[in-house]
C-alpha positions in Angstrom: 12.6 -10.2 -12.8 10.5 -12.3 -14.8 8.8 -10.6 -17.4 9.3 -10.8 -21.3 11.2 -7.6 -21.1 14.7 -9.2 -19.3 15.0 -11.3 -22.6 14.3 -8.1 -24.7 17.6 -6.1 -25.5 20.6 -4.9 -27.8 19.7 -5.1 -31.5 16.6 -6.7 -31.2 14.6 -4.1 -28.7 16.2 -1.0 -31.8 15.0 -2.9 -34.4 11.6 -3.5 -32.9 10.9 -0.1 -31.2 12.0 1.7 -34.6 10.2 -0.6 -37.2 6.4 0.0 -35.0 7.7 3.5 -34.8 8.5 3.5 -38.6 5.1 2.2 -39.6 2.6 3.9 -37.9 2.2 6.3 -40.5 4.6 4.5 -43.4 2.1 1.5 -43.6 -0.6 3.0 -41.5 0.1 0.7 -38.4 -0.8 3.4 -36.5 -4.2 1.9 -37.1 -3.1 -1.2 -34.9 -0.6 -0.2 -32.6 0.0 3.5 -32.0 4.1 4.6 -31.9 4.1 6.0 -28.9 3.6 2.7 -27.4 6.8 1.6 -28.7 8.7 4.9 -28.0 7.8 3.9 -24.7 9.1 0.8 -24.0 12.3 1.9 -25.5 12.3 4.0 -22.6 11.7 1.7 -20.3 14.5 -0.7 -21.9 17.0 1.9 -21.8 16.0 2.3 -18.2 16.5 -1.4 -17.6 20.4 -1.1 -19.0 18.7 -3.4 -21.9 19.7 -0.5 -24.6 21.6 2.9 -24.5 18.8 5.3 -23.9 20.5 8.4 -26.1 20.6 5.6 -29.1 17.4 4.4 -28.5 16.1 8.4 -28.8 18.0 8.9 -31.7 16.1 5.3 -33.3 13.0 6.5 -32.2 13.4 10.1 -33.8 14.7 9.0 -37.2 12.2 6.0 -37.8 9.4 8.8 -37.2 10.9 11.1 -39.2 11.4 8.8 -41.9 8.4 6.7 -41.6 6.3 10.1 -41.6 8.3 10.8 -45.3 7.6 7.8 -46.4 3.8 8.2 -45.7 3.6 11.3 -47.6 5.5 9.8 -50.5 2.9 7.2 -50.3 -0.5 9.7 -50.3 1.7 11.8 -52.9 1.6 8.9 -55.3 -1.8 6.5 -53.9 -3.4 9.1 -51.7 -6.6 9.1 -54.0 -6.6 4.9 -54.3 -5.9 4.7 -50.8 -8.8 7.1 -49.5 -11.0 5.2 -51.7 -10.3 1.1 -49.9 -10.2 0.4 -46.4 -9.3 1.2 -43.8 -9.5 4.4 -45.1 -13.0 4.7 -47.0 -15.3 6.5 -45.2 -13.3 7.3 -42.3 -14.1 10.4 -40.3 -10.5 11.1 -39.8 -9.4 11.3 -43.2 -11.9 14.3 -44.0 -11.1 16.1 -41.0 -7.4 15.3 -41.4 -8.0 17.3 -45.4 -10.1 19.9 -43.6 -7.3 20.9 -40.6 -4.8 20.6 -43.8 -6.3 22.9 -45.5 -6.7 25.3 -42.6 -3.2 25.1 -41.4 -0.7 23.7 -43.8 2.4 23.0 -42.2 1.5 23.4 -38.1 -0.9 20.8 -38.8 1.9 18.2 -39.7 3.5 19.3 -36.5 0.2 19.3 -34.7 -0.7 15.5 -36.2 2.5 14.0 -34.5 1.0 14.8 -30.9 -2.3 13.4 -32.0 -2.5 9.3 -32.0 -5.2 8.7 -34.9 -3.5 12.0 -36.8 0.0 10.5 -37.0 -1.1 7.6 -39.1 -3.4 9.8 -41.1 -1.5 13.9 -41.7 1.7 12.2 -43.9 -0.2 10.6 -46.4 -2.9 13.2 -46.6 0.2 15.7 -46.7 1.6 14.2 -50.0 -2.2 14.0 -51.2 -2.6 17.5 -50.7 -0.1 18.9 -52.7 1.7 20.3 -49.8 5.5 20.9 -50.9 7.9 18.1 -49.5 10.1 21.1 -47.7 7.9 22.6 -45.9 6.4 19.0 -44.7 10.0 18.2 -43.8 10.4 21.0 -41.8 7.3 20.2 -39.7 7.4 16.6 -39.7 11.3 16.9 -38.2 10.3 19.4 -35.3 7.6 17.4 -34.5 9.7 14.1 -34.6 12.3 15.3 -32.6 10.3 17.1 -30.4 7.9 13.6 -29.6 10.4 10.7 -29.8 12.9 12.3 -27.5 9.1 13.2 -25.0 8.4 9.5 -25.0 11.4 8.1 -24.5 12.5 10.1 -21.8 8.6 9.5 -20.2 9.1 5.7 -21.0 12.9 5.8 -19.1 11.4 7.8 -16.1 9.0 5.2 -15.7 11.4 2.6 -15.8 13.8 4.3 -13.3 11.0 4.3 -10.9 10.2 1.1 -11.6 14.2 -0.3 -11.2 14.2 1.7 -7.7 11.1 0.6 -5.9 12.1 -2.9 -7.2 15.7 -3.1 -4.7 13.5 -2.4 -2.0 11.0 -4.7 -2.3 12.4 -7.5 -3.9 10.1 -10.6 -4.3 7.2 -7.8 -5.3 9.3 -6.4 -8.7 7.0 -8.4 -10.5 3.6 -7.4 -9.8 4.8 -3.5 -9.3 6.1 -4.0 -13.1 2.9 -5.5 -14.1 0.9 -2.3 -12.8 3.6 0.0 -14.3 2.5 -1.8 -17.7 -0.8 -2.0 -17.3 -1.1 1.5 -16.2 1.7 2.9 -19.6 -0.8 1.1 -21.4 -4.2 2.1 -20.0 -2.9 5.8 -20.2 -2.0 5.5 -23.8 -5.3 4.3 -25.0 -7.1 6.8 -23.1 -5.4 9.5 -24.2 -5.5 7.9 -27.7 -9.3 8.2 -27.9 -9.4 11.5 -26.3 -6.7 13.2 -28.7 -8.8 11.5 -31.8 -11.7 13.5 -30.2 -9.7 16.8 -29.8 -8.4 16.8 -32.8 -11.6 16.2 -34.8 -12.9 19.2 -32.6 -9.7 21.0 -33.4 -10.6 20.3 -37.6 -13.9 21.8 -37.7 -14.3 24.1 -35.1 -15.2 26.7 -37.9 -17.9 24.4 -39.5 -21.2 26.8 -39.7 -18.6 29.4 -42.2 -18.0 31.9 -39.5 -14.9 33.0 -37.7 -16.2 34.8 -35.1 -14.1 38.5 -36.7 
């Protein structure tokens, strides 16, 4: 096999996978590369026999739990600077991030981690809210558990496939890896955009001041 991924392993492939896991809402990297692209190629390492896949679930789980901490430390203390500089001024996300909040409280933190524009965003604008530490804790671990163990396991499935339709045909590995990528990738940035659509939906669906009881 001949792609990047035979000389990415050990030590390396954990510190990688956990520090774009890590920052996605603990420096907003999110913004850049979501972390469930990363949580996915763990997988697919541990599939591989690069890394041990019940490690690389327990890297994946931590650095989200931590870097989600760390983001609402940050919005606790810079929430108000922050909203008001890029890439955060003016962006839609941020007010229906407040609004959903505001609506929810703590399932909303849980809710944000499924949501690929919302996991960069909920932390921070946790910490800015107010919202106590403990209860954000309790949420934000659920929620990490709950998703890095999803996408790791996804990422490994997709790897196992990969590894067995490879020993039968051989000289093709390459190219059926290639489409595996491209197809883990195309699937993440669909359902990026459509999740930052739902969940804008899902933060205003009470806009004109009625609840319907």
């Amino acid at each position: 096999m001949g792609s990047w991924l035979e000389h990415f392993h050990g030590p390396v492939a954990y510190l990688v996978c956990g520090l774009l896991v890590f920052g996605e809402a603990a420096v907003l990297l999110g913004f850049v590369i979501p972390g469930e692209t990363a949580a996915l190629i763990g997988g697919v390492l541990a599939s591989l026999h690069h890394v041990n896949l019940v490690l690389m679930v327990a890297v994946v789980v931590v650095c989200a739990i931590v870097g989600d901490s760390v983001g609402y430390e940050v919005g606790k203390l810079l929430g108000p600077w922050l909203v008001e500089h890029r890439p955060l001024r003016g962006h839609p996300g941020v007010n229906r991030g407040q609004d959903l909040l505001a609506r929810r409280g703590g399932p909303a933190v849980f809710l944000g981690r499924w949501l690929a524009l919302a996991r960069a965003l909920v932390p921070g604008l946790s910490g800015m809210s107010g919202m106590r530490y403990r209860t954000f804790l309790a949420y934000n671990a659920l929620g990490g558990i709950l998703w890095g163990t999803a996408y790791v396991m996804i990422g490994y499935a997709a790897g196992t496939s990969y590894a067995a339709v490879a020993k039968t045909v051989g000289i093709y590995s390459l190219a059926i890896l290639g489409v595996v990528v491209v197809a883990v990738v195309t699937y993440v940035m669909v359902r990026r955009r459509r999740q930052s659509r739902k969940w804008g939906e899902a933060a205003s669906p009470g806009a004109d001041g009625t609840s319907g009881t």
